[in-house]
C-alpha positions as CSV (number, residue, x, y, z in Angstrom):
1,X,-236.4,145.4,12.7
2,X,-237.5,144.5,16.7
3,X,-238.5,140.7,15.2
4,X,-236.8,139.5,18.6
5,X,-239.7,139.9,21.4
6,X,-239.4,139.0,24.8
7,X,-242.1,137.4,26.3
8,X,-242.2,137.1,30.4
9,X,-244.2,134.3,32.4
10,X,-244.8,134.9,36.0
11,X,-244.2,132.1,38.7
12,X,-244.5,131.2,42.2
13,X,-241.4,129.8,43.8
14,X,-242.3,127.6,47.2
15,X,-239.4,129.2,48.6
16,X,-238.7,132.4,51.1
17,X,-237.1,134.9,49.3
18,X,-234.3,135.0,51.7
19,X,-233.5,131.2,51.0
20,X,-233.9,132.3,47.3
21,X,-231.0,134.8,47.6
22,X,-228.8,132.3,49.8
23,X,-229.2,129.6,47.5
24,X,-230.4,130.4,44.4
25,X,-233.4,128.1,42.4
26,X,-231.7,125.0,42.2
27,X,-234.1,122.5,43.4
28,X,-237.1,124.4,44.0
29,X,-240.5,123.8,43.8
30,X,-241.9,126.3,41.0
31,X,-245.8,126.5,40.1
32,X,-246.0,128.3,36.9
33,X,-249.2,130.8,35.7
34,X,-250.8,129.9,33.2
35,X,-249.2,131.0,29.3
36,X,-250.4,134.2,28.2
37,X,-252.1,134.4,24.0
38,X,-249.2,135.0,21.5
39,X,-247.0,137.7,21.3
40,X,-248.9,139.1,25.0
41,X,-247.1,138.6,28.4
42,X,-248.0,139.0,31.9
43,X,-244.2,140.6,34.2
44,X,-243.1,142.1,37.1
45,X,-245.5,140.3,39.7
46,X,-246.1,141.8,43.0
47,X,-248.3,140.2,45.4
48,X,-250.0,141.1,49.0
49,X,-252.6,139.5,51.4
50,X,-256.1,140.2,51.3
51,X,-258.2,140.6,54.1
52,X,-260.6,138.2,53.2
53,X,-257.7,135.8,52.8
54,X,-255.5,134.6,50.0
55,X,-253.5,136.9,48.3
56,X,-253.6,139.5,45.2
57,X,-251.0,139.3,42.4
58,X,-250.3,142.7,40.6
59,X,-248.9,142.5,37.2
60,X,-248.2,144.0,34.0
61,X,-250.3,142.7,31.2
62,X,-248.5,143.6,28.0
63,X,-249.5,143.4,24.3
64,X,-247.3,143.8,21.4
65,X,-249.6,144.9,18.8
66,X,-250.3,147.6,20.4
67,X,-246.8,148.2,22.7
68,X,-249.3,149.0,25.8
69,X,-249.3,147.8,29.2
70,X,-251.7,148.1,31.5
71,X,-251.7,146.4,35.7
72,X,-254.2,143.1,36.4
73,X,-254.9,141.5,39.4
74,X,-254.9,138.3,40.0
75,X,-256.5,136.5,43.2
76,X,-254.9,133.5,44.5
77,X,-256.3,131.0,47.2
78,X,-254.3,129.9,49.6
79,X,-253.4,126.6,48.0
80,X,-252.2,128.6,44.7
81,X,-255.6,128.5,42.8
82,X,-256.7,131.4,40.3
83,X,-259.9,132.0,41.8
84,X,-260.0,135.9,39.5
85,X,-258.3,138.4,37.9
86,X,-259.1,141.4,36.1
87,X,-258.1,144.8,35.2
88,X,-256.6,147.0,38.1
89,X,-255.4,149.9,36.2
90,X,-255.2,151.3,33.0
91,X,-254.0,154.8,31.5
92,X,-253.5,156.8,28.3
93,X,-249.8,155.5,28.9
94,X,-247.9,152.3,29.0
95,X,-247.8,150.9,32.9
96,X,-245.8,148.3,34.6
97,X,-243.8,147.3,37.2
98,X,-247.2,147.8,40.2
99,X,-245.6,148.3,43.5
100,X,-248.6,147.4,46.3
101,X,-247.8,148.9,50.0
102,X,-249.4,149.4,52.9
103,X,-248.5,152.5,54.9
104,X,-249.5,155.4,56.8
105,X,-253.2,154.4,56.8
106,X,-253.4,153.8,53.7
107,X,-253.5,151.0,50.4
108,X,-250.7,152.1,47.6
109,X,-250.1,151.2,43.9
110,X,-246.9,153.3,42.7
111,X,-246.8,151.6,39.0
112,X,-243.9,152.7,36.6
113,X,-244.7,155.3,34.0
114,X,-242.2,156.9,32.6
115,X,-244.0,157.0,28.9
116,X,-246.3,159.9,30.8
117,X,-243.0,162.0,31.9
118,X,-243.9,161.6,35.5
119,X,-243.8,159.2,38.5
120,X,-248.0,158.6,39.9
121,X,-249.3,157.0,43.0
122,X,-252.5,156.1,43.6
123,X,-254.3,155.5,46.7
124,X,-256.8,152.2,46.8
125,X,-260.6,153.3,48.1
126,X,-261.2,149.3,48.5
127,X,-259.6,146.5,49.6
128,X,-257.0,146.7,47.2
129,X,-259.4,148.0,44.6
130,X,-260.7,151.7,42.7
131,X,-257.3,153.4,42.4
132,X,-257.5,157.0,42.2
133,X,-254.4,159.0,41.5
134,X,-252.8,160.9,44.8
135,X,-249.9,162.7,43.9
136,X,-247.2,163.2,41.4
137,X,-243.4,162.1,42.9
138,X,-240.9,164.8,41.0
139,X,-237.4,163.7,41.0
140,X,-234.7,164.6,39.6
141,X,-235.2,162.3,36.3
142,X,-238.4,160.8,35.4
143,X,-238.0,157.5,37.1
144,X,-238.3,153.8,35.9
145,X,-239.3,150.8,38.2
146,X,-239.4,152.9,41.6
147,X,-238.8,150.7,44.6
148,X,-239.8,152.3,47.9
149,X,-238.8,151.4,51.2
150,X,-239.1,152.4,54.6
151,X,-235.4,152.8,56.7
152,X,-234.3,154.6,59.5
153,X,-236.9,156.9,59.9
154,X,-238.1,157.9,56.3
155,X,-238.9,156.0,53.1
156,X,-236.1,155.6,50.3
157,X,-236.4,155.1,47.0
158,X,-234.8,153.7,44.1
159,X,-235.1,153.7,40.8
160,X,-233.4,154.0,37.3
161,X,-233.7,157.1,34.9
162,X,-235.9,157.2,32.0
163,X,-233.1,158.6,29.6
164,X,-231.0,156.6,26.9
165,X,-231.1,152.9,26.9
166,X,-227.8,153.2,28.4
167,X,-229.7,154.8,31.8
168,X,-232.3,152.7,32.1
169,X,-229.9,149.6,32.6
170,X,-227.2,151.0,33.8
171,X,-227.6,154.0,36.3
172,X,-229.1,153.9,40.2
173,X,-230.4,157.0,41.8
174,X,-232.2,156.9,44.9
175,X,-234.3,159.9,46.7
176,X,-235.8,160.0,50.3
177,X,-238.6,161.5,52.2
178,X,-240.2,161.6,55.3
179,X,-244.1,160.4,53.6
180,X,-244.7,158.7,51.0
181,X,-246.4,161.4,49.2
182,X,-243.1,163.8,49.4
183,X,-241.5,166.2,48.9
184,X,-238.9,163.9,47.7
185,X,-235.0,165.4,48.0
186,X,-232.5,163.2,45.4
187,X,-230.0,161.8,46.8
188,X,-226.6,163.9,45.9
189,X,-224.8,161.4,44.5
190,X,-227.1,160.3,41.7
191,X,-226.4,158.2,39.9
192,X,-224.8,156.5,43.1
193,X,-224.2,153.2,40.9
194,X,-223.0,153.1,37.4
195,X,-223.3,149.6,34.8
196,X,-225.2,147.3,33.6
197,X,-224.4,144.2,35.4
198,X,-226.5,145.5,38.7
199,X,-228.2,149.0,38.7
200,X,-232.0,148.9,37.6
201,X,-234.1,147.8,40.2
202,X,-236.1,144.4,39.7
203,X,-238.2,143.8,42.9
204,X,-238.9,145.4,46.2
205,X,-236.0,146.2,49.0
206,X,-236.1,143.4,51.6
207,X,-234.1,143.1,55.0
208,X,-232.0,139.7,55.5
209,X,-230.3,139.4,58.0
210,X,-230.1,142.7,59.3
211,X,-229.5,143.9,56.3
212,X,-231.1,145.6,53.1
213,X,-231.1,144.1,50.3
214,X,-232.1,145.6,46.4
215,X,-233.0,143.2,43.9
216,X,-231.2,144.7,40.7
217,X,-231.3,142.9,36.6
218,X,-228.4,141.9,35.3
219,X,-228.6,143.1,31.5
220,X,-225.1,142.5,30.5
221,X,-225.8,139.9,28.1
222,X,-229.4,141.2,27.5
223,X,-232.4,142.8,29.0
224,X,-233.2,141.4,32.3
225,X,-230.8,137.7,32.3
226,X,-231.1,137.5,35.8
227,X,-231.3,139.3,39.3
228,X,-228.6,139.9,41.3
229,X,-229.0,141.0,45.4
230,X,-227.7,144.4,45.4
231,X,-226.7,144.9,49.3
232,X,-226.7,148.0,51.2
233,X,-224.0,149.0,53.1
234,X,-224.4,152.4,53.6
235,X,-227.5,155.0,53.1
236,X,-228.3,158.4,54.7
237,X,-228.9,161.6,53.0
238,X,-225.2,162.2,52.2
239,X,-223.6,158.6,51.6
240,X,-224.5,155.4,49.8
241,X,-222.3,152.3,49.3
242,X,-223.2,148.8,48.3
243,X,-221.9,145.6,47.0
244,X,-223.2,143.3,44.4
245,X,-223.7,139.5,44.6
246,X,-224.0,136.3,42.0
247,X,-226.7,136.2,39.6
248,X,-229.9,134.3,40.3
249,X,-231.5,133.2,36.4
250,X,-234.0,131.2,35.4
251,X,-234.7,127.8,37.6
252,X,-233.6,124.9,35.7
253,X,-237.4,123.7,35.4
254,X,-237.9,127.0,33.0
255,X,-237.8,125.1,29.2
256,X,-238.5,128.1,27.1
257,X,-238.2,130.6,29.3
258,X,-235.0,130.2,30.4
259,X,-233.8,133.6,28.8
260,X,-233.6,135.7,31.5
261,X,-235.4,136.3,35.2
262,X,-236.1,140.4,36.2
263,X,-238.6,140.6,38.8
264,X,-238.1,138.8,42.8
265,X,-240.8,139.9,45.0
266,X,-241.8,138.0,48.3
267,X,-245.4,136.3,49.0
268,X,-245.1,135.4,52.5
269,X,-243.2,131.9,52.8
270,X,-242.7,131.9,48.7
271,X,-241.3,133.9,46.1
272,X,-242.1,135.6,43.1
273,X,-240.4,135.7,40.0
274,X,-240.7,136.0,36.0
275,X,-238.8,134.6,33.3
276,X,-238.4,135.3,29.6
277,X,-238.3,133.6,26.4
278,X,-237.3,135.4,23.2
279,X,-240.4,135.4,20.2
280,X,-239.2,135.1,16.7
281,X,-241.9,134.3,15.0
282,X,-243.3,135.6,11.7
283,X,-246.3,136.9,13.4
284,X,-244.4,138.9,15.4
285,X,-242.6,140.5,12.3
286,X,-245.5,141.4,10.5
287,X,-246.7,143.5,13.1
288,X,-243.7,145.0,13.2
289,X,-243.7,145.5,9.2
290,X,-247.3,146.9,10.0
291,X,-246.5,149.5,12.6
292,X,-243.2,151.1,10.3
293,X,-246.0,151.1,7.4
294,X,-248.4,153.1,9.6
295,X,-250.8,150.5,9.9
């Protein structure tokens, strides 16, 4: 009947992502947003400096009576204070997971979008502000949660199939290019990792210690439990190899939402991360009942 919901709550972890891989959440300082109204979430936060100072959250804002998601943005002082947030981007279609970059001139939002059978960036004409759509990314399978990354002389990216259920868990592919605006070739191997302990992406690729790093969910024991660090030990046109590490869940300061952890994104010295309870209240299944009535 779907009466189970999961409902995400973005946090700020003051801890480097780097230390946050290395040692996990235990004992970390965590200052939570605020809860969103019932049976609505805010997930997969992303944030970026602004050039008047502070930084700029991007999230998905997600309501359940309508199954729609559309990307706010939140601006943060430098002490941690909401000073605004409103909508950044809405479409016909469901949106999440807002990637923000800065490259080749230019202000990025690459959102997921799978729902519209295609992969869209847009190109800010403000300070992280008015997106306007630039190009369509084809790949070879409509992509969910694209994470891009420059490496070696041309940007990578990864991202998990929009198929079965089984895909979107469980299979990697990556593509490369030499902009960000394509052509995109897929990488031959696809899918170059297989299962649903570590394979859809949860956060953008980082560099530790030389190396690169993928944040990927563990959904083994359900959707997004926790992230592992998918490292890279190999990627050019022709090969890819990796190895997984431990899981990273919820920190133990998360009461409700200790369900699960599926997004680990860096803010400068902190980190960023959202965690899930599961809903199961009668609300929830009568707007369930409502939409198998037509209502």
């Amino acid at each position: 009947m779907g009466w189970r919901k999961d409902i995400w709550r973005c946090a700020i972890v003051d801890r480097p992502l780097q230390a946050v891989v290395r040692q996990g959440l235990a004992g970390a300082s965590v200052h939570w947003l605020g809860e969103e109204p019932p049976l609505t979430f805010l997930a997969d936060p992303f944030g970026v400096s602004l050039r008047t100072g502070g930084t700029a959250l991007f999230a998905e804002r997600f309501d359940y009576r309508d199954r729609h998601g559309w990307i706010e943005r939140l601006d943060l002082a430098a002490d941690g204070r909401l000073l605004e947030r409103r909508l950044a981007l809405r479409e016909p279609w469901h949106l999440s997971y807002p990637v923000p970059l800065e490259a080749e001139g230019a202000q990025w939002l690459l959102p997921e979008a799978h729902r519209s059978g295609a992969l869209t960036l847009y190109r800010a004409h403000q300070d992280w502000d008015e997106w306007q759509p630039e190009c369509r990314i084809m790949l070879d399978a409509v992509p969910v949660d694209a994470s891009p990354v420059w490496h070696e002389g041309r940007w990578w990216l990864f991202y998990a199939p929009a198929g079965s259920k089984a895909e979107k868990i469980g299979r990697l592919h990556i593509a490369h290019a030499e902009r960000l605006t394509g052509p995109w070739t897929a990488h031959p191997g696809n899918p170059v990792r297989r299962g649903a302990d570590g394979s859809r992406p949860g956060g953008l690729p980082q560099r530790i210690d030389g190396r690169l790093l993928l944040p990927v969910q563990d959904c083994r024991r359900t959707y997004g439990a926790a992230i592992r660090p998918l490292w890279i030990d190999r990627l050019d046109p022709r090969e890819f190899a990796a190895t997984l590490g431990e899981p990273i869940g919820s920190p133990a300061g998360a009461g409700a939402y200790r369900n699960g952890l599926h997004t680990l994104n860096p803010l400068g010295e902190r980190t960023l991360i959202d965690c899930k309870r599961i809903d199961q209240s009668l609300a929830g299944l009568a707007i369930e009942l409502r939409r198998r009535l037509g209502r």
